[in-house]
N, C-alpha and C positions, 0 to 999 in steps of 0.2 A: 463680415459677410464674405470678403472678396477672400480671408483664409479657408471658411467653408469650402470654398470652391474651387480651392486651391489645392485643396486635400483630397477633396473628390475625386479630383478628373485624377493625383497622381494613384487615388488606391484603387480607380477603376483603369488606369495604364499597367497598374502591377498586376492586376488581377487577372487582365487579356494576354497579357504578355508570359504570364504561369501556363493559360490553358492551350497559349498555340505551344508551348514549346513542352506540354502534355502530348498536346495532339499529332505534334512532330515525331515525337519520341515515341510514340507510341504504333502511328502507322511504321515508320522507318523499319522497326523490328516484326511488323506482321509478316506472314508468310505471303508469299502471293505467289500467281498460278507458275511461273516460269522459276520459282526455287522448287518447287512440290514437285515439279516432272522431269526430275533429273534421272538422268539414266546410270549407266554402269558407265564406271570409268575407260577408256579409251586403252587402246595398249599402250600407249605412252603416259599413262595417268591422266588424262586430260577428262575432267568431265565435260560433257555435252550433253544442254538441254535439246530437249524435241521439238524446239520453234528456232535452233539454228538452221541455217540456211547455208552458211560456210564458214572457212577457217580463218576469211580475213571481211574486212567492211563490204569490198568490191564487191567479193562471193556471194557475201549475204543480201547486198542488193539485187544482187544478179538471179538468187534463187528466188529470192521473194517474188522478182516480178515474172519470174520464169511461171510458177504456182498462179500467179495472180491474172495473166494473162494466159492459161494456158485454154480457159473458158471448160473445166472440170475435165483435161483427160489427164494430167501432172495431179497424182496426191502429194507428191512432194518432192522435192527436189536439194541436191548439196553442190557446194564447191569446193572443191580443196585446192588449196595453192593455186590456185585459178588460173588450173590449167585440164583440171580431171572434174567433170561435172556428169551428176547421178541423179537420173529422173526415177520415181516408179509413177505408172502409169496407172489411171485407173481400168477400171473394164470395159469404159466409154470405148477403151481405142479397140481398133478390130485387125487382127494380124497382119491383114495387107496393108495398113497406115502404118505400123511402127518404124518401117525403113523412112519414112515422108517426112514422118514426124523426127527423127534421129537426124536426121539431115538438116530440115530447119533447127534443130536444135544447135549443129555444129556450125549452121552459117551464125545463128547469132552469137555464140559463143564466140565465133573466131572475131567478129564485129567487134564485142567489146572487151576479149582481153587478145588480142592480136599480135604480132612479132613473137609466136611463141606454136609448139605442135601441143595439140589437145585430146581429152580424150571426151566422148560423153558415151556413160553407159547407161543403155536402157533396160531398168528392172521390173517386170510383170506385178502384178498388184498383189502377189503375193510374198516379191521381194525377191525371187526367183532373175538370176542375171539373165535376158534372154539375146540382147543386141549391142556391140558395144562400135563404135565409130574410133577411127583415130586420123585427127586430119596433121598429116605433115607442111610444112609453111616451105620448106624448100621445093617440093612437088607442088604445091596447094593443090593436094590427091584429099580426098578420102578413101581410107578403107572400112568395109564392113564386115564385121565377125560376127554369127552367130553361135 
Protein backbone atom coordinates (compact mmCIF):
# COMPACT_ATOMS: atom_id res chain seq x y z
CA UNK A 1 0.00 0.00 0.00
CA UNK A 2 2.64 2.41 1.29
CA UNK A 3 4.23 1.80 -2.72
CA UNK A 4 0.75 2.82 -4.11
CA UNK A 5 1.29 6.01 -2.50
CA UNK A 6 4.45 6.27 -3.28
CA UNK A 7 3.94 6.29 -6.74
CA UNK A 8 1.08 8.51 -6.56
CA UNK A 9 2.30 11.56 -4.98
CA UNK A 10 5.65 11.01 -7.45
CA UNK A 11 3.41 10.82 -10.86
CA UNK A 12 1.15 13.67 -9.51
CA UNK A 13 4.70 15.74 -8.74
CA UNK A 14 5.64 15.00 -12.30
CA UNK A 15 2.59 15.81 -13.76
CA UNK A 16 2.44 19.53 -11.85
CA UNK A 17 5.84 20.15 -12.43
CA UNK A 18 5.12 19.35 -16.79
CA UNK A 19 2.19 21.85 -16.47
CA UNK A 20 3.86 24.82 -14.56
CA UNK A 21 6.72 24.71 -16.68
CA UNK A 22 3.95 24.46 -19.86
CA UNK A 23 2.63 27.35 -18.32
CA UNK A 24 5.88 29.17 -17.82
CA UNK A 25 6.86 28.48 -21.31
CA UNK A 26 4.06 29.45 -22.66
CA UNK A 27 3.26 32.87 -20.99
CA UNK A 28 7.12 33.89 -21.21
CA UNK A 29 6.66 34.00 -25.12
CA UNK A 30 3.18 35.76 -25.19
CA UNK A 31 3.16 39.12 -26.59
CA UNK A 32 2.16 41.65 -24.11
CA UNK A 33 1.07 45.27 -24.35
CA UNK A 34 4.67 47.02 -23.89
CA UNK A 35 6.40 44.65 -26.97
CA UNK A 36 3.07 45.36 -29.47
CA UNK A 37 3.60 49.26 -28.91
CA UNK A 38 6.99 49.65 -30.25
CA UNK A 39 7.60 52.46 -32.13
CA UNK A 40 10.17 53.27 -34.89
CA UNK A 41 13.62 53.04 -34.13
CA UNK A 42 15.41 56.15 -32.71
CA UNK A 43 18.20 57.77 -34.89
CA UNK A 44 20.57 55.84 -33.09
CA UNK A 45 18.82 52.53 -33.65
CA UNK A 46 17.52 52.47 -30.22
CA UNK A 47 13.87 51.27 -29.99
CA UNK A 48 11.49 52.95 -27.62
CA UNK A 49 8.44 51.83 -26.25
CA UNK A 50 5.50 54.38 -25.54
CA UNK A 51 5.29 53.74 -21.78
CA UNK A 52 9.21 54.99 -21.44
CA UNK A 53 9.51 57.65 -19.36
CA UNK A 54 13.39 58.09 -19.91
CA UNK A 55 16.80 57.00 -20.97
CA UNK A 56 18.02 55.96 -17.55
CA UNK A 57 15.98 54.34 -14.19
CA UNK A 58 16.27 58.00 -12.53
CA UNK A 59 14.43 59.43 -15.73
CA UNK A 60 12.01 57.08 -15.85
CA UNK A 61 11.02 57.53 -12.24
CA UNK A 62 11.10 60.89 -12.59
CA UNK A 63 8.72 60.99 -15.71
CA UNK A 64 6.44 58.74 -14.28
CA UNK A 65 5.73 60.60 -11.37
CA UNK A 66 5.94 63.80 -13.08
CA UNK A 67 2.57 62.11 -15.39
CA UNK A 68 1.38 60.79 -12.18
CA UNK A 69 1.11 63.79 -10.10
CA UNK A 70 0.60 66.25 -12.53
CA UNK A 71 -3.32 65.77 -11.61
CA UNK A 72 -4.31 65.48 -15.93
CA UNK A 73 -2.41 68.61 -17.30
CA UNK A 74 1.07 66.42 -18.33
CA UNK A 75 -0.06 63.60 -21.20
CA UNK A 76 3.23 62.64 -20.84
CA UNK A 77 6.43 63.31 -20.15
CA UNK A 78 10.60 62.06 -21.04
CA UNK A 79 13.98 62.39 -19.71
CA UNK A 80 16.92 62.04 -21.29
CA UNK A 81 20.34 61.94 -19.78
CA UNK A 82 18.63 63.53 -16.96
CA UNK A 83 19.28 66.56 -17.59
CA UNK A 84 16.72 67.63 -20.70
CA UNK A 85 13.08 66.76 -19.61
CA UNK A 86 9.79 66.97 -22.20
CA UNK A 87 6.28 67.49 -21.01
CA UNK A 88 3.27 67.74 -23.56
CA UNK A 89 0.73 69.11 -21.88
CA UNK A 90 -2.86 68.44 -22.03
CA UNK A 91 -5.57 71.14 -23.17
CA UNK A 92 -6.42 71.41 -19.31
CA UNK A 93 -3.56 74.03 -19.22
CA UNK A 94 -4.55 77.40 -20.43
CA UNK A 95 -1.62 79.72 -21.98
CA UNK A 96 -1.28 81.94 -19.07
CA UNK A 97 -0.20 78.61 -16.78
CA UNK A 98 2.38 77.13 -19.15
CA UNK A 99 5.15 79.75 -17.90
CA UNK A 100 3.97 78.48 -13.89
CA UNK A 101 3.75 75.37 -14.87
CA UNK A 102 7.51 75.20 -16.84
CA UNK A 103 8.87 76.71 -13.75
CA UNK A 104 7.57 74.16 -11.23
CA UNK A 105 8.58 71.85 -13.55
CA UNK A 106 12.40 73.19 -13.49
CA UNK A 107 12.40 73.69 -9.78
CA UNK A 108 11.59 69.98 -9.30
CA UNK A 109 13.76 68.95 -11.85
CA UNK A 110 16.63 70.80 -10.59
CA UNK A 111 15.58 69.18 -6.84
CA UNK A 112 16.23 65.83 -8.07
CA UNK A 113 18.88 65.75 -10.59
CA UNK A 114 20.86 68.77 -9.23
CA UNK A 115 24.81 69.79 -9.80
CA UNK A 116 24.09 70.02 -13.32
CA UNK A 117 22.17 73.00 -16.11
CA UNK A 118 18.86 71.63 -17.48
CA UNK A 119 16.51 71.84 -19.81
CA UNK A 120 12.58 71.30 -19.79
CA UNK A 121 10.75 71.63 -22.82
CA UNK A 122 7.15 72.28 -22.92
CA UNK A 123 5.11 70.71 -25.84
CA UNK A 124 1.32 71.74 -26.55
CA UNK A 125 -0.88 68.71 -26.91
CA UNK A 126 -0.36 68.61 -30.18
CA UNK A 127 3.31 67.93 -29.80
CA UNK A 128 3.85 71.41 -31.15
CA UNK A 129 7.45 72.76 -29.08
CA UNK A 130 5.68 75.86 -27.60
CA UNK A 131 7.99 76.84 -24.18
CA UNK A 132 11.40 75.62 -23.40
CA UNK A 133 13.31 76.79 -19.87
CA UNK A 134 17.08 76.26 -19.40
CA UNK A 135 18.21 76.64 -15.91
CA UNK A 136 21.90 77.26 -15.57
CA UNK A 137 23.52 76.06 -11.94
CA UNK A 138 26.37 78.61 -12.06
CA UNK A 139 23.69 81.73 -12.36
CA UNK A 140 20.83 79.44 -10.85
CA UNK A 141 18.89 81.87 -13.56
CA UNK A 142 16.19 80.48 -15.59
CA UNK A 143 15.62 81.47 -18.93
CA UNK A 144 12.47 81.32 -20.97
CA UNK A 145 12.28 80.72 -24.73
CA UNK A 146 9.32 80.82 -26.60
Amino acid sequence: MRSFFKKSRQLIATVLIVLVFTTVTACASAPTAQNTERLAPGANGQVYSQLERGNSTAGQQFGDWVVSKSQGLIKDAYVRDNNKLGVVITPQVRPDEVKSLARSLTQGFHKNFPDRNLSVLVYAPDKELILTTQYDLQTNQVQYKS
